[in-house]
C-alpha positions in Angstrom: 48.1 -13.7 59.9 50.2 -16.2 61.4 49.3 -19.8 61.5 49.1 -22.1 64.5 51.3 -25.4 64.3 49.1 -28.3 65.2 50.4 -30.7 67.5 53.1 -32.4 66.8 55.9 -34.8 68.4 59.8 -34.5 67.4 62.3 -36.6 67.3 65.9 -36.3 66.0 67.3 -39.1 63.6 71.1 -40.6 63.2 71.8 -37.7 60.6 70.9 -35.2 63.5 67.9 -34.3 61.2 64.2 -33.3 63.0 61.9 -35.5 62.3 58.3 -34.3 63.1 54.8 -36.6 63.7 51.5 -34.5 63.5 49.4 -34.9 66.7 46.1 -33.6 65.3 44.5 -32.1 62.5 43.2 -33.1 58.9 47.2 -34.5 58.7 47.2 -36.6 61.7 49.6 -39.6 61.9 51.6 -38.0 58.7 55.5 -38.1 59.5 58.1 -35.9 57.9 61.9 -35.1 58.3 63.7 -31.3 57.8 66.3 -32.3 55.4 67.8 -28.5 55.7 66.9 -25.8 57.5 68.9 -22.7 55.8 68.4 -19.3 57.8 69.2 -16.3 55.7 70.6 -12.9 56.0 67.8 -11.5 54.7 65.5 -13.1 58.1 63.9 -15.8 55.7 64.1 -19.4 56.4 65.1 -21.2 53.4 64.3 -25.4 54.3 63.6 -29.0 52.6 61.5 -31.8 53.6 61.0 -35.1 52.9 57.6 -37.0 53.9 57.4 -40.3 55.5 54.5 -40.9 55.5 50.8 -38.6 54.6 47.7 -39.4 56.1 45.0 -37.0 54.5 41.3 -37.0 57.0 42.5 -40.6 58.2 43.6 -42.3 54.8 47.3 -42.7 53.9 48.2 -41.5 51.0 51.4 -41.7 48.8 53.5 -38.5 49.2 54.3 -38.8 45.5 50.8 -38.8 43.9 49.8 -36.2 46.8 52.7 -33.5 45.6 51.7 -35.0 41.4 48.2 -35.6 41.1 47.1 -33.2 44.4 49.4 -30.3 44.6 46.8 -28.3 46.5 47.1 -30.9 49.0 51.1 -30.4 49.3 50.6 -26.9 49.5 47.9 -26.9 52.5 50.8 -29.7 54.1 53.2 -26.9 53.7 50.8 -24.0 54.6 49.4 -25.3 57.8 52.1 -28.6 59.0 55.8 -27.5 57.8 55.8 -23.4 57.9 53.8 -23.5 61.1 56.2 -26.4 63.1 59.3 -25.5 61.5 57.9 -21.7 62.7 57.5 -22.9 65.9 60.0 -24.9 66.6 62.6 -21.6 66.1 60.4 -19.6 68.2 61.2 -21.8 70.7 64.5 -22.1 70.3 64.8 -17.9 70.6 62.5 -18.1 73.9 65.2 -20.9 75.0 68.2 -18.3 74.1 66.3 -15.3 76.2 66.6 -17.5 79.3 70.8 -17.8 78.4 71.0 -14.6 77.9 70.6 -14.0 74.6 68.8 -10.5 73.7 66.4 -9.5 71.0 69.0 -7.2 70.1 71.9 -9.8 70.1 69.8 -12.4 68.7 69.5 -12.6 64.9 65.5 -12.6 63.7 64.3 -15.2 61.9 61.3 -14.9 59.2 59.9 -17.7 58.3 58.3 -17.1 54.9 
């Protein structure tokens, strides 16, 4: 079952990096970066992140002591914010490719896993 992204806002930094602020949702206010974004042969998205700033229900947290003392809570980040937006954000970029031309069959397909 694929997961919806919640909303979210984008940006692109100095280092040409995508920098992503979630719009709604238990994580709202929270602020990462996609350090890398590694597609593979295989169709799976290899990628890294690095938070800004995690708000959890409305409190900010420290990303340190979330992904240490709350790893549940990193993993539902990564679950339902990063797969989903990073998910996203490539479908979009295929739907974008369709209207230059770009065929399913030409296209490569991306998994994100």
């Amino acid at each position: 079952m694929k997961i919806e992204a919640p909303a979210y806002s984008l940006a692109v930094d100095a280092q040409n990096r995508i920098i992503i602020r979630v719009d709604d949702g238990k994580f709202m206010d929270s602020q990462y970066v996609y350090l890398t974004v590694e597609p593979r042969p295989s169709g799976i998205v290899e990628y890294t992140t690095k938070i800004s700033s995690i708000v959890v229900n409305g409190l900010i947290r420290d990303a340190l002591e979330v992904e240490h003392k709350f790893p549940e809570t990193a993993e539902e980040f990564k679950r339902y914010v990063t797969n989903p937006v990073l998910d996203d954000l490539i479908q979009t970029m295929q739907d974008g490719s369709e209207s230059l031309g770009i065929t399913e069959d030409t296209a490569p397909k991306i998994i994100l896993n």
